[in-house]
C-alpha positions as CSV (number, residue, x, y, z in Angstrom):
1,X,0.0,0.0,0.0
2,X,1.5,3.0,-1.2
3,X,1.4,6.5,0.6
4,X,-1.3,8.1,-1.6
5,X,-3.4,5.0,-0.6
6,X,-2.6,5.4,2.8
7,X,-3.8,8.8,3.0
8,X,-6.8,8.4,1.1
9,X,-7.9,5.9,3.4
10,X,-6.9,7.8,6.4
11,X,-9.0,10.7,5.2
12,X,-12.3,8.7,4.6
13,X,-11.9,6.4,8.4
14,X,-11.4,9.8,9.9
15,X,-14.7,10.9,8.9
16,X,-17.5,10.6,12.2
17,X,-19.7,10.7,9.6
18,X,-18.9,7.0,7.6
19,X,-18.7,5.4,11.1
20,X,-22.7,7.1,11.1
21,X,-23.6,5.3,7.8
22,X,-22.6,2.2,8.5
23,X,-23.6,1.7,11.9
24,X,-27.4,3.1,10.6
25,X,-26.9,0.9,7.7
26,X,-26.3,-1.6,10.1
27,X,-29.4,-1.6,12.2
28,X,-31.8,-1.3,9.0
29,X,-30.2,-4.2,7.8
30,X,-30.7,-5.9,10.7
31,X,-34.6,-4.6,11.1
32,X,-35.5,-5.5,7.5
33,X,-33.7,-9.1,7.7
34,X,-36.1,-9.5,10.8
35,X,-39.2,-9.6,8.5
36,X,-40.4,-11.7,5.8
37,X,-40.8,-10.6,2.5
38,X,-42.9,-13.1,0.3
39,X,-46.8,-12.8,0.5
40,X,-47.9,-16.2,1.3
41,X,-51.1,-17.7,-0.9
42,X,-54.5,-17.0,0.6
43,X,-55.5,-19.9,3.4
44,X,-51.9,-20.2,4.4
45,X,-51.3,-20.9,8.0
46,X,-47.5,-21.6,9.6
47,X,-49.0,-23.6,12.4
48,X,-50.7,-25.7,9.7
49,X,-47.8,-26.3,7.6
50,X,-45.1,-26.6,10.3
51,X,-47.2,-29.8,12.5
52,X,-47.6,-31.4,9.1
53,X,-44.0,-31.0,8.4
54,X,-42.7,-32.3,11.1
55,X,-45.0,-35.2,10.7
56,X,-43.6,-36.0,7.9
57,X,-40.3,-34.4,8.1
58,X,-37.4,-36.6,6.3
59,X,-36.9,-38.1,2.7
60,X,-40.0,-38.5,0.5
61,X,-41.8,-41.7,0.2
62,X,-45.0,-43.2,-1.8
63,X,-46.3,-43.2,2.0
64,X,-45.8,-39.7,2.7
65,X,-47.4,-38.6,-1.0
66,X,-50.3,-41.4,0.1
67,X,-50.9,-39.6,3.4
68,X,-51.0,-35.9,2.5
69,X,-52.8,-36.8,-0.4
70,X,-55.7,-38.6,1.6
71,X,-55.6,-35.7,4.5
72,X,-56.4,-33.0,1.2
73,X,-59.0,-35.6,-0.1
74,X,-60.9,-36.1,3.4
75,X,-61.0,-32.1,4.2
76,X,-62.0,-31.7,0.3
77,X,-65.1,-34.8,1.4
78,X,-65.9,-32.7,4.5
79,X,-66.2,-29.1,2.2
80,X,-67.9,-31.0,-0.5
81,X,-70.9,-32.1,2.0
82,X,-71.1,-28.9,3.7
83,X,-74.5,-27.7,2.2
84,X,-75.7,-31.3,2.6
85,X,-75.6,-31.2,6.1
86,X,-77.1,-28.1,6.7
87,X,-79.7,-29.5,5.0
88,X,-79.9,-32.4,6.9
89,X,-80.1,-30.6,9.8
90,X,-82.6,-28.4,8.9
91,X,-84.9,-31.1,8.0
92,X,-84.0,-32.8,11.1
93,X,-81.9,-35.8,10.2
94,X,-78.9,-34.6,12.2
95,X,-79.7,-33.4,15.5
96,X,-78.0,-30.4,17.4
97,X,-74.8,-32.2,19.0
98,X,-73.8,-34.0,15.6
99,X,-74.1,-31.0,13.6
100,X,-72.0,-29.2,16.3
101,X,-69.6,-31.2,15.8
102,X,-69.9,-31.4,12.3
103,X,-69.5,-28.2,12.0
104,X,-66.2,-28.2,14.3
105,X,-65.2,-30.7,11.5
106,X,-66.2,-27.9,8.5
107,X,-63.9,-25.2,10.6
108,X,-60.9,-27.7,10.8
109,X,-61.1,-28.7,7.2
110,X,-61.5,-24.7,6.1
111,X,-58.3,-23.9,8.2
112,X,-56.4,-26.8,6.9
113,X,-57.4,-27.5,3.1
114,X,-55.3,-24.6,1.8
115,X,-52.2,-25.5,3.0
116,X,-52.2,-29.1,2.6
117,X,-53.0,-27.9,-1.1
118,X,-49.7,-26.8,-0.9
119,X,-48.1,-29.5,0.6
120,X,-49.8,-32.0,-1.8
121,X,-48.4,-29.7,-4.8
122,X,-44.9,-30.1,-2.9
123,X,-45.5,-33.6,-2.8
124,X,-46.4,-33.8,-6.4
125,X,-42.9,-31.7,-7.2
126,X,-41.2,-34.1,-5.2
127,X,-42.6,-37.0,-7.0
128,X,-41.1,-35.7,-10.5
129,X,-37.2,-35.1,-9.3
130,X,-35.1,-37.7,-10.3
131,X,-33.7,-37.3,-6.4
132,X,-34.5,-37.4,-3.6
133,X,-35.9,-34.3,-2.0
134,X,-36.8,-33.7,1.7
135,X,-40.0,-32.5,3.6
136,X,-38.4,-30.0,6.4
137,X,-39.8,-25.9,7.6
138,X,-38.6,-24.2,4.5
139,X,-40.8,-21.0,4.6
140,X,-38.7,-18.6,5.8
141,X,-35.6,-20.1,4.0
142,X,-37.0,-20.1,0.7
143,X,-38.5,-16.7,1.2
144,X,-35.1,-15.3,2.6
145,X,-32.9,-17.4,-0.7
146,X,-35.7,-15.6,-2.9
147,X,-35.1,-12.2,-2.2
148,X,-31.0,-12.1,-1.9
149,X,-31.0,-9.6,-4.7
150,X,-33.2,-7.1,-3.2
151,X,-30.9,-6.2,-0.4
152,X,-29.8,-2.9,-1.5
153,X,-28.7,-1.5,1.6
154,X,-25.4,-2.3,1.9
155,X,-25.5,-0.6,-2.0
156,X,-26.6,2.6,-0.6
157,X,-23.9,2.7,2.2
158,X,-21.4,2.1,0.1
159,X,-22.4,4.7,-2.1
160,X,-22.8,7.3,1.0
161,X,-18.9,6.5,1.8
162,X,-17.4,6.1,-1.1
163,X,-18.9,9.4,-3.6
164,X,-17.7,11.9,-1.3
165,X,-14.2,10.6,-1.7
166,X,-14.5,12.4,-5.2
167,X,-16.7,14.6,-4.8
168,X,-14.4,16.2,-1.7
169,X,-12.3,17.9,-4.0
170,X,-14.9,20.0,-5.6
171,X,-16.1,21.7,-2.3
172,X,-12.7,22.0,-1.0
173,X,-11.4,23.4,-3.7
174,X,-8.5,21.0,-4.6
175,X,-9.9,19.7,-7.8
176,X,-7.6,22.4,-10.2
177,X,-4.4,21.3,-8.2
178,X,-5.6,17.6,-8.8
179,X,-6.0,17.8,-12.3
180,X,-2.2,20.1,-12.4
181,X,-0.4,16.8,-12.7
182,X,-1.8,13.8,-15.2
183,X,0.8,10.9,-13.6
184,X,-0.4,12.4,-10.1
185,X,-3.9,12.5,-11.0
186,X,-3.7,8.8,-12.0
187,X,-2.3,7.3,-8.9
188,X,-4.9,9.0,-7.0
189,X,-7.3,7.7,-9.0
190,X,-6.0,4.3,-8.9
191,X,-5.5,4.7,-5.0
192,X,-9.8,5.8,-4.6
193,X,-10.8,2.6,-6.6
194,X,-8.8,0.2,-5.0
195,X,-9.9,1.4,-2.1
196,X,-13.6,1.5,-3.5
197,X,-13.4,-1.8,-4.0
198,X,-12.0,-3.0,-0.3
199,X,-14.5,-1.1,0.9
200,X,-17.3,-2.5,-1.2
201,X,-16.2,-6.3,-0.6
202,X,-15.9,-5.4,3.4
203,X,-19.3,-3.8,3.2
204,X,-20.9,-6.8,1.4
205,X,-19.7,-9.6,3.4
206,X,-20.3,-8.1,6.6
207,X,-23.9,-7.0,5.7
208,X,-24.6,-10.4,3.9
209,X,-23.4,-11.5,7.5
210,X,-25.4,-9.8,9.3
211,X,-28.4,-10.3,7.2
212,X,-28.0,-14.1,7.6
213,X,-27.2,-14.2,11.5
214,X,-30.3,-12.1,12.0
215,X,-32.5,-14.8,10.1
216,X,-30.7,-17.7,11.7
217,X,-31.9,-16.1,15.2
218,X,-35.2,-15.0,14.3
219,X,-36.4,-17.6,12.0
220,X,-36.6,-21.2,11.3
221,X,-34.1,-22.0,8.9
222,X,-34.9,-25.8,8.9
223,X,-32.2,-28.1,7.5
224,X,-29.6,-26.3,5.4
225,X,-28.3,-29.6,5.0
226,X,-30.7,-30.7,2.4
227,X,-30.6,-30.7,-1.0
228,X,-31.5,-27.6,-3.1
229,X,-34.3,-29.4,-4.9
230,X,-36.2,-29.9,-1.8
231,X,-37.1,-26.7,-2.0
232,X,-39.7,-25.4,-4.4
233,X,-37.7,-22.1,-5.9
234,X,-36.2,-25.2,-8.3
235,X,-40.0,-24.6,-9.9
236,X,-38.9,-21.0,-10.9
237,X,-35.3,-21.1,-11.7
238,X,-33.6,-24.0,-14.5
239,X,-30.9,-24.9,-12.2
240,X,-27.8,-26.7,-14.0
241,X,-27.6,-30.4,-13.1
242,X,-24.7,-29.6,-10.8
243,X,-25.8,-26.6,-9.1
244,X,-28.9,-28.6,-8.0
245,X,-27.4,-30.9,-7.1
246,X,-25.8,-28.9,-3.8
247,X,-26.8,-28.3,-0.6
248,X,-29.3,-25.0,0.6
249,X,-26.0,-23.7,2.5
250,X,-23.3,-24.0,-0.4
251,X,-26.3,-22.9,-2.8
252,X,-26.7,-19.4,-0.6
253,X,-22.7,-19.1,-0.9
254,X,-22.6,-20.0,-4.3
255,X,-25.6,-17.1,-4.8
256,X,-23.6,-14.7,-2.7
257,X,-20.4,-15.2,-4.2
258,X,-22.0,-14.4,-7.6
259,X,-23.8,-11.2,-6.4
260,X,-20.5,-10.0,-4.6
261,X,-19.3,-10.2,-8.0
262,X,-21.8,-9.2,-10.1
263,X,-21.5,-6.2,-11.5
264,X,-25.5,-5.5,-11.7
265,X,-26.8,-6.5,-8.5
266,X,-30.1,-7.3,-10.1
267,X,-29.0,-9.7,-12.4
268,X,-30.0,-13.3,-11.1
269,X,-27.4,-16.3,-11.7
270,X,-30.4,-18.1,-13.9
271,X,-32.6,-18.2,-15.7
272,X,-36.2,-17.6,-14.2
273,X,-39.3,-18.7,-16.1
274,X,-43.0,-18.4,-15.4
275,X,-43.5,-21.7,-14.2
């Protein structure tokens, strides 16, 4: 690190106001990685899908597809023959403590039917991998793998620290003396983007970081262990063979480490479709 360098970056940490940034920075990352991002379909409930899930948490199995499948078809029975018996009752062929607890039945079904919709479709996903996929809490992961490259905030504090270091020159003054020498204006140059960059990567990783440790304390997680194709986002994205073939934790580095060096941070590493 040569002297220019060293100054340059001795100016910008000497700033109270960087240390500002990025300790604000800091605690918005932290609030936003606290909340959940996706809008979940209409009937979903997490205490729903999270009893069946550990129910049948593991590998999938003909069993497992057999069981959800008969769960969707006996709350679909119980919807089907709601009308029925109300009229039943009406006409007095159910008296008042059956259709009570018929109707407990009806309320169970209605809370339930959507979500084990959902699990059934997982099931059916499943079904059509040539591996073998696992039934674990994946909500919040999925929702949290999903939307990796809509964290801008780490974008927006590095762009609060680095602009000013050339922008400085023009309110101080210094930008004719600057521009005096063309060899000296290019090692200063080189000096600000090198340490742009540091500054960048340092940001990234450490927000990432942060973004991550927050979710792991707040959320369920589940098993980051598993395959990639046991979660559903494979329905969205045309994973290569061998990318899908990784685990959920060395799939979030592998998204990371493209994003850290992607020059668009929008750009996704596949190829999303509609289905």
């Amino acid at each position: 690190m040569n002297n220019v360098t060293k100054m340059e970056l001795y100016k910008v940490l000497s700033k109270p106001q960087v240390y500002i940034i990025f300790v604000v920075g800091l605690i918005i990352q932290s609030i936003m990685a606290g909340q959940m991002r996706t809008t979940m379909f209409n009937g979903y409930h997490k205490s729903v899908y999270e009893n069946y899930m550990n129910e049948m948490e593991g590998e999938y199995s003909i069993e497992k597809k057999e069981y959800i499948n008969s769960e969707y078809q006996k709350f679909q029975a119980i919807m089907d023959d709601e009308q029925k018996n109300e009229i039943a009752f009406n006409n007095g062929k159910i008296d008042g403590k059956d259709y009570h607890s018929i109707i407990n039945e009806e309320k169970k079904a209605q809370y339930r039917i959507a979500t084990v919709k959902y699990i059934v479709e997982k099931t059916e996903y499943y079904d059509s991998l040539d591996k073998s996929a696992q039934y674990f809490y994946d909500i919040e992961i999925s929702d949290y793998i999903e939307n990796l490259r809509f964290n801008v905030i780490p974008i927006i504090v590095i762009l609060l620290i680095v602009v000013p270091m050339y922008t400085d020159d023009i309110y101080a003054g210094t930008l004719a003396m600057i521009k005096s020498s063309k060899n000296g204006r290019m090692i200063l140059l080189k000096s600000r983007l090198n340490i742009s960059l540091l500054i960048s990567l340092l940001i990234c990783i450490l927000f990432a970081f942060i973004e991550f440790v927050t979710k792991y304390i707040i959320f369920d997680l589940g098993n980051l262990n598993a395959g990639v194709e046991s979660l559903m986002i494979e329905r969205t994205m045309h994973l290569p063979y061998i990318i899908s073939d990784l685990s959920i934790w060395q799939f979030i580095v592998l998204l990371y480490l493209f994003y850290l060096t992607s020059l668009d941070k929008g750009t996704q590493p596949f190829v999303v479709c509609d289905g």
